[in-house]
C-alpha positions in Angstrom: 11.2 -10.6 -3.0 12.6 -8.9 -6.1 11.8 -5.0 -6.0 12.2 -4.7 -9.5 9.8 -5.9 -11.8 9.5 -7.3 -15.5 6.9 -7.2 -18.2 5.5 -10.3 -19.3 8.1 -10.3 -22.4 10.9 -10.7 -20.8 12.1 -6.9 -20.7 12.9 -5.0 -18.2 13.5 -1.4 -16.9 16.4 -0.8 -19.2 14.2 -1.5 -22.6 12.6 1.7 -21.3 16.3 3.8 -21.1 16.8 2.7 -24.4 14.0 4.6 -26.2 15.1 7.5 -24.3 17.2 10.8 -25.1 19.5 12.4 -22.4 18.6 14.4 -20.4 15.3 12.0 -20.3 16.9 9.1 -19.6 19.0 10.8 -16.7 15.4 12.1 -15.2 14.1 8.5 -15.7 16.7 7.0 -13.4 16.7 9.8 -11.0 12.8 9.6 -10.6 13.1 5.5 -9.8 15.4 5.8 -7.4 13.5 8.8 -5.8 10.5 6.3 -6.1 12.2 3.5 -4.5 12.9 5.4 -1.7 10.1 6.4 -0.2 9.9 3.1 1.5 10.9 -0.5 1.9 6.9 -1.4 1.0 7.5 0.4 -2.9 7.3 -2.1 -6.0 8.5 -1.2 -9.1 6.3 -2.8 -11.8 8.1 -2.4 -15.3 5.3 -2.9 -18.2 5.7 -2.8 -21.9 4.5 0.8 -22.3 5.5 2.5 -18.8 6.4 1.7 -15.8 4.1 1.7 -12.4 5.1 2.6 -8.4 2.8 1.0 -5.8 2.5 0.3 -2.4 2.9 -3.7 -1.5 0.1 -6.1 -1.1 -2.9 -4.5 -2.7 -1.1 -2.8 -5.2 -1.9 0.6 -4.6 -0.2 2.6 -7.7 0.9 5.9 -7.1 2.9 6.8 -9.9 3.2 5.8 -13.6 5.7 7.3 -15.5 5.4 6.5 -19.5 8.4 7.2 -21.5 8.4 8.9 -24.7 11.8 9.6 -26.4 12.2 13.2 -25.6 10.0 13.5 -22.2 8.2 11.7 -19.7 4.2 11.5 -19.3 3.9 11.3 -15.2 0.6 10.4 -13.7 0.2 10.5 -10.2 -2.5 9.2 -7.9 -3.3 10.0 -4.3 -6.6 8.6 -4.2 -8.7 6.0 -6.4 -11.7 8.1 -6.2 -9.8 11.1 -7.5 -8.2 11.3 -10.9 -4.6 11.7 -11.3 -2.3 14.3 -12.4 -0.6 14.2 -14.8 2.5 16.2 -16.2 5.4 16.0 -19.0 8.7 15.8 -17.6 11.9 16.9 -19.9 14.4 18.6 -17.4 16.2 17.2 -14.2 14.6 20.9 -12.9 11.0 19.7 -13.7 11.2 16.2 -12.1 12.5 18.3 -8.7 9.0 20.0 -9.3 7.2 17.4 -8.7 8.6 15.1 -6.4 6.8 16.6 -3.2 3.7 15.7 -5.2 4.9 12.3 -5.4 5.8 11.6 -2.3 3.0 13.1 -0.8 1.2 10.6 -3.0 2.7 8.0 -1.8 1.8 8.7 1.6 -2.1 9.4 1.0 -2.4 6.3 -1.4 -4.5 3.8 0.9 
């Protein structure tokens, strides 16, 4: 199975880089492959406007990152009953901010 997804379109992750000004697009990469490695069950689901992190199977997003040209909007879910948070994302320095929240995210999502 493919790890790396595509939006009905035909685009894929890169469209997103394109839209994007350094250092943005440097954070955008960073936070993927930060994504991808919490564990070999993580999906990458790359849609028109943003692009979605979930757990295999039942699809249970954790992260959403929608990219704007000079930051990121970051929503991140630990629980479908509770709403996500959500943060804007401009510097490698932020995205190291909130990467514990991520991952610890990705490990209450059920």
């Amino acid at each position: 199975m493919e790890k790396f997804g595509m939006f009905p379109s035909g685009g894929k992750f890169e469209t997103h880089l394109e839209k994007l000004d350094e250092p943005v697009r440097s954070v955008m990469l960073d936070l993927r492959k930060f994504a991808m490695s919490l564990g070999a069950n993580v999906i990458e689901e790359v849609r028109p406007h943003r692009v979605v992190y979930a757990k295999t199977l039942t699809f249970r997003t954790f992260l959403d990152i929608e990219p704007v040209v000079d930051h990121l909007v970051i929503e991140i879910r630990s629980s479908r009953a509770s709403p996500p948070t959500r943060a804007m994302v401009r510097t490698q320095q932020e995205a190291e901010g909130i990467k514990k929240t991520i991952a610890e995210a990705y490990e209450k999502i059920r």
